[in-house]
N, C-alpha and C positions, 0 to 999 in steps of 0.2 A: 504493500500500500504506500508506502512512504517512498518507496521509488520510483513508484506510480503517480505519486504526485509530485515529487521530485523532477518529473520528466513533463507533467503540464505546467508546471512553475516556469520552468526554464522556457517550455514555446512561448508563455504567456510574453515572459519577456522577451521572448525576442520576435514575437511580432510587434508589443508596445516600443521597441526600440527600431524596427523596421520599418515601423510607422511614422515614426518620429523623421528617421532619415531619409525617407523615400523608399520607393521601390523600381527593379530593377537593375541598372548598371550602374544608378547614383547609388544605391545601397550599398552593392559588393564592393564599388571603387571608394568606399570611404578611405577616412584616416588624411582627411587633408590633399586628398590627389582633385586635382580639375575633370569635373565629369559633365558640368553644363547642367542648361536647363529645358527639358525638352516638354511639349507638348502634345498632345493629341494631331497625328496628323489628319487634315479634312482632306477628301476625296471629292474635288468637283465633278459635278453630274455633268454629262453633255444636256448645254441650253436647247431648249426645243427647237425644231426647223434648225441649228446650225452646225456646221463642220469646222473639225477645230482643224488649224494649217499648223503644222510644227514649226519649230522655229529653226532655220536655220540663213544662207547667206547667197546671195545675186548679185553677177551684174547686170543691173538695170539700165534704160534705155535702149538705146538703138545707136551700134558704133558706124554705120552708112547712114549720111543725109538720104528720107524720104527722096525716091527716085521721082516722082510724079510732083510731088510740092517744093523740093529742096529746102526741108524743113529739118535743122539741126537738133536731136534731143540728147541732151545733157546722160553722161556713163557714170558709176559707179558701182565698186562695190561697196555693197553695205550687206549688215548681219538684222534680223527682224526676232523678237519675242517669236512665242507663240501664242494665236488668240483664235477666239471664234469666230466665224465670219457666218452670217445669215446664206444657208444653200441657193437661194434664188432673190432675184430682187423683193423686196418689201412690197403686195400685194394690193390693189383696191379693199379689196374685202379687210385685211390688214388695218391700213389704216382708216376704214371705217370706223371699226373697233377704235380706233382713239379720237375719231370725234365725234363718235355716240357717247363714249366712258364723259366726253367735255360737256356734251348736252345732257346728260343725266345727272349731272356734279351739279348744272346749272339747276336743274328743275329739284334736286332734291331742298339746294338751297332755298331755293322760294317756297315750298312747301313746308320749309322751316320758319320763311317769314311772315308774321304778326300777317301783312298786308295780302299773303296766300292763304288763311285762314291757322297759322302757326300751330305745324303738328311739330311738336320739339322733339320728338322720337327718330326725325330726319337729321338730325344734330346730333352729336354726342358732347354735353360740356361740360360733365361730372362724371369721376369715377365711381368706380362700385358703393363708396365710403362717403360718398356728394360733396367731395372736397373738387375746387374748381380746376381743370385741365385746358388745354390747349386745343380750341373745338374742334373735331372733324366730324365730315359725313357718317352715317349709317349707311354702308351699303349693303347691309343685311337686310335691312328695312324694303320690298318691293315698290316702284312707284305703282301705283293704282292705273295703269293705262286702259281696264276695260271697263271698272266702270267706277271712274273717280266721281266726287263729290263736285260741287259747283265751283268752290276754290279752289280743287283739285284740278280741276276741268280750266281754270284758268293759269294758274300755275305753269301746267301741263304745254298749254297754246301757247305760252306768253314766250316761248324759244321759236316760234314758226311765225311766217307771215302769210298772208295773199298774195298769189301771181298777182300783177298787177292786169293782166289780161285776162285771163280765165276763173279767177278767184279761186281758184286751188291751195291748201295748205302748203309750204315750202319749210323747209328748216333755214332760220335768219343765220344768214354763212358771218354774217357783222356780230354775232354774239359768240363765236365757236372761239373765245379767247383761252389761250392757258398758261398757265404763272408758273413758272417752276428758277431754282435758284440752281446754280455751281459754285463751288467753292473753288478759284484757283491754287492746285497746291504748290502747281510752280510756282509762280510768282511770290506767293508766300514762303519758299523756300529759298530763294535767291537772298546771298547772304547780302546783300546792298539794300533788301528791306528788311530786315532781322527789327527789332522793336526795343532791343540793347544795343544803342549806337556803339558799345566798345567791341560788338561783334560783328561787326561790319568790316571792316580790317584789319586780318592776323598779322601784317605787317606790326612787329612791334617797335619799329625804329617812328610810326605814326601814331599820334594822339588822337586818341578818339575825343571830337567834338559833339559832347551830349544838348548842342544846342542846334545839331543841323537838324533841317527836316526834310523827308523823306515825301514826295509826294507821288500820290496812290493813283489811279484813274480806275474807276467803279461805276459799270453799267447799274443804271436803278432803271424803271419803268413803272407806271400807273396810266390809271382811266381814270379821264379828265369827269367833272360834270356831264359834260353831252355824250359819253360814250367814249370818244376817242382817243386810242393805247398813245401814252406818251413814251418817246424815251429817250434819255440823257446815260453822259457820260459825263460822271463828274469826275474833277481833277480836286485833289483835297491831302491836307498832311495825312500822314500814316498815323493812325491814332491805335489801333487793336487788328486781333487777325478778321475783326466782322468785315474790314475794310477790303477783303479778298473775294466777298462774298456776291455776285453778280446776280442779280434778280432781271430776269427777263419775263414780257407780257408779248406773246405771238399767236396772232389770227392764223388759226392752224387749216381752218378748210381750204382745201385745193383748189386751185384757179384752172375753173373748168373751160374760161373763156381763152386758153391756151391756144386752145385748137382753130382758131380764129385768127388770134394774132399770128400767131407763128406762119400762118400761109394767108398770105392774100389772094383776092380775085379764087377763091376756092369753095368749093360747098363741103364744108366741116362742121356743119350746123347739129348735124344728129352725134358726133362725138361729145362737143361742148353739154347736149343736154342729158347725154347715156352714159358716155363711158366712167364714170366712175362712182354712180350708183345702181345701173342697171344689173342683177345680179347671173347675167351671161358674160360680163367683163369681170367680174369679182375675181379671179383668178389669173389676171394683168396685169401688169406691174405700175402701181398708181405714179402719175404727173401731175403737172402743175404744180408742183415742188417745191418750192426755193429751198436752198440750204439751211435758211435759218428755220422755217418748218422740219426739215427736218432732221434739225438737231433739237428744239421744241418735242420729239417724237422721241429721239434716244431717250432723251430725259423722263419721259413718261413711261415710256416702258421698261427704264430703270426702275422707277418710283413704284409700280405694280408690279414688276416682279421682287423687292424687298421688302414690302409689305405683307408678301408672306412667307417668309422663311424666318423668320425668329430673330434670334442671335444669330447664324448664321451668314444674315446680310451683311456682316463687316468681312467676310472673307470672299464676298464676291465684288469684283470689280462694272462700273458700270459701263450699258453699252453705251455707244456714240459712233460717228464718222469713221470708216477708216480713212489713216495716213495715206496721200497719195503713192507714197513707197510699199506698203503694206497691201496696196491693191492691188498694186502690179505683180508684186511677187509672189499672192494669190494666184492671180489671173493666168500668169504662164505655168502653174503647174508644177509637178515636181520633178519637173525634166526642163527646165525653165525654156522652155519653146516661146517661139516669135508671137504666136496666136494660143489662146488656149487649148488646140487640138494639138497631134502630135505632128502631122504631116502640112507639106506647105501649100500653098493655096486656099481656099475656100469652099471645096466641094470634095465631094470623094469620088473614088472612080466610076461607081454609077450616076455621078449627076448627082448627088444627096445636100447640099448647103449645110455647111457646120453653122451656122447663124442663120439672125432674121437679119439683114440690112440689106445694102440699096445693089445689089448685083448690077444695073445698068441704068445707063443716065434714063432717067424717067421711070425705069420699068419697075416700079416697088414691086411688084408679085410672082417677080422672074423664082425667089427662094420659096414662094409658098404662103407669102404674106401679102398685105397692103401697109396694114400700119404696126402697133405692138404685135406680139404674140402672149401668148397663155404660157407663164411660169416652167422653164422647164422642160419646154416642148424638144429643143434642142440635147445634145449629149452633154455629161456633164464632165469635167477636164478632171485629170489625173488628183486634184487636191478633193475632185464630189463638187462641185460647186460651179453652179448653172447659169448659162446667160451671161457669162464674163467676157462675152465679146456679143455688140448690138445688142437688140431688142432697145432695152432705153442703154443712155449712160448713165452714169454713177458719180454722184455727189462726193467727193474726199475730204476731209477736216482741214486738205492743206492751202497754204495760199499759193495761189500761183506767181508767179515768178518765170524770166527769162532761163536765169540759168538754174531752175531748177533743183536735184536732189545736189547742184554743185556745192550751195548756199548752206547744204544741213551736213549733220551728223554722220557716221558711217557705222552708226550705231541706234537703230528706232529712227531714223529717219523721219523730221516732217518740219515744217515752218505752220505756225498757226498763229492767226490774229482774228479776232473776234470786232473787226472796221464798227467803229461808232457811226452815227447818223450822220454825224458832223462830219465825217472823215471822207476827203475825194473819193469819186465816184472809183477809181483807178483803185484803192487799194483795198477796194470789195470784191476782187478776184478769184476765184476758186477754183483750184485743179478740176475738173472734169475729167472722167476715164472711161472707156471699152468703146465708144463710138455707139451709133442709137440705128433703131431703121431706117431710117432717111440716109445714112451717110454712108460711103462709096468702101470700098473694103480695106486703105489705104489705114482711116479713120477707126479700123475696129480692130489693129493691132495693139499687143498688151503693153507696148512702149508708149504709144501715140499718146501725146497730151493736150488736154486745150483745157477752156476756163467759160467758164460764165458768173456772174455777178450775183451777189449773196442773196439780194432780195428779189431774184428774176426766176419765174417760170417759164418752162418750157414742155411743150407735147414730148417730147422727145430725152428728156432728163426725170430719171428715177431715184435711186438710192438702196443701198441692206446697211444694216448695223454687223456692228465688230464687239467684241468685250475681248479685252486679254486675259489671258490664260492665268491663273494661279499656278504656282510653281509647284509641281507635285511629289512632297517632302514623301513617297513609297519610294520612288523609283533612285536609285544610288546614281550619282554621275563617276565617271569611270575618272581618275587622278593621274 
């Protein structure tokens, strides 16, 4: 008996002392040796709809000037992350979904307001405990769309107008606003804005001057009285890290009246009022775009997808824009080919078109098409990832520029500026990639660059999202 307990005494302590020092190799490595401190590694899930691209390294561009244009694109190598990238452009039906989620945010709000008949239960402004919190929606709460109340019934309308011609119900494209913020964490890591002037320069032969000031430039945005989104860039001393903090207000529905401008003397008239809610195009890749929509769109489908995962949300990265380097080195595959297929030309030996785009002057339907195609319809290149050449182009995070990836890194590659309102029209530039249906097959190599202006739609100009990859603390890298 006594050895018997003798011998639970002893585990006893040495699990209370096991406990005390850890468990595993910080336990056995005790006695003063360095063993670190390690964590639970997290396993990220593949994101829905996307294909992660490994990370590895390209020369980018094109080392022959375009025969046909005599167009010079800037070479490099450079080395990329690894991230996810969206398999097919970003969808009509897609972005639907984010400006339905804006007009339901809208209506639940007024069905919270006194002046909608005030159901508070569309609000949440108290915790469990009725201590006050920081309000958000109920989206548990259903809105009543078959058979709301009278205030419901207005509420409900009060997001729609009248055709002015046929009195038909419309959804008010002037209300589809959405608010979302970024936090720069560049900028706020750049030791020249550190908030301890003595950390500003390690030079120690230099005295730090705690009376310079540091001044910040911070996008803010609001809606005036009359409705309409303001927005500034204010310039102001560095006071706190809030001052990194960028609030942006963007009229997110797409400018259906694309298809009008973009061609004159044309009848595009049935595009304008179909394609991007008729649900035979739902499966299209939505236009009328601008960049800054749809970076407005990363941010929201950040925002709803970390609203539900828990704690977990701090080890996912959000999505956004890819790098115009980052698309390209997508786009050519993992054999880094000129086009996203493996062989050269644009068809295959039976006559097949690896793409939708403009096979001959005038002749859109020579490949199979007139205008877009349906997601996909095409093969998809050696990375899984479709429609990296035509159909639309693609929106990049980067600013364009002459010379290119010459100007960046050889390391993540990308130049980004976020151009104020104030800012010339000239340095609202934005890399453009893969070439769209309209353009000649010159335009839908994975080098070819061009640019179109931040707040400009076009029929012809889409977008996917990207997130980078978490580093996957299983896998051992080889030393």
């Amino acid at each position: 008996m006594m050895k018997n307990g003798f011998i639970v005494l002893s585990l006893l302590v040495t699990v209370l002392f096991t406990s005390c020092m850890g468990s595993g190799r910080s336990a056995m490595a005790s006695g003063g040796e360095l063993t670190g401190v390690s964590g639970t590694s997290v396993s990220e899930p593949a994101p829905y709809g996307m294909i992660l691209v490994e990370r590895g390294s390209l020369k980018v561009g094109a080392d022959e000037p375009d025969s046909l244009w005599g167009t010079v694109i800037p070479t490099k190598e450079i080395s990329v992350d690894a991230f996810w990238m969206d398999e097919t452009e970003v969808t009509n039906a897609e972005y639907r979904q984010f400006v339905y989620w804006v007009r339901d945010s809208i209506i639940r709000e007024r069905l919270a307001d006194p002046n909608y008949g005030g159901d508070e239960t569309y609000k949440i402004e108290e915790d469990r405990f009725g201590e006050p919190i920081t309000p958000y929606l109920n989206w548990k709460k259903p809105i009543p769309w078959k058979k709301p109340s009278e205030d419901e019934q207005r509420a409900i309308e009060s997001v729609y107008k009248k055709h002015p011609v046929d009195g038909t119900l419309m959804l008010d494209a002037s209300q589809m606003n959405y608010r979302y913020e970024i936090f720069d964490y560049t900028q706020a890591a750049l030791r020249k804005n550190r908030l301890d002037p003595t950390q500003r320069n390690l030079n120690t032969d230099v005295t730090a001057n705690e009376d310079d000031v540091v001044m910040i430039s911070k996008d803010t945005a609001y809606i005036d009285d009359e409705g309409i989104i303001r927005r500034e860039t204010i310039t102001r001393p560095l006071s706190g890290l809030h001052d990194f903090l960028h609030t942006y207000i963007i009229n997110i529905y797409p400018d259906t009246t694309c298809w009008v401008n973009d061609f004159q003397n044309a009848s595009n008239e049935s595009y304008m009022r179909l394609y991007f809610n008729h649900p035979n195009f739902s499966d299209y890749p939505v236009v009328g775009v601008s960049w800054e929509q749809a970076n407005a769109f990363c941010a929201w489908r950040t925002d709803y997808l970390l609203k539900g995962l828990g704690n977990a949300a701090k080890y996912i990265q959000r999505y956004r824009l890819p790098t115009e380097v980052e698309w390209e080195y997508a786009a050519r595959g993992k054999e880094g080919n000129p086009f996203p297929w493996e062989k050269e030309g644009s068809k295959s030996e039976d006559g097949c078109f690896y793409a939708n785009f403009k096979p001959a002057r005038g002749n859109y339907t020579k490949d199979g098409n007139l205008i877009t195609s349906r997601v996909g319809t095409y093969a998809a290149n050696s990375n899984g990832l479709y429609d990296m050449a035509g159909n639309v182009a693609e929106w990049t995070s980067t600013v364009y520029t002459e010379a290119g990836v010459l100007s960046m890194s050889d390391l993540n590659p990308t130049l980004e500026y976020n151009a104020a309102k104030e800012d010339p029209y000239m340095m609202k530039k934005k890399s453009v990639r893969g070439g769209s249906w309209k353009d000649p097959e010159t335009f839908i190599r994975s080098a070819w660059r061009n640019y179109e202006y931040q707040n400009e739609t076009r029929s012809y100009i889409g977008f996917r999202c990207v997130r980078t990859q978490v580093a996957n603390s299983n896998k051992k890298q080889k030393r």
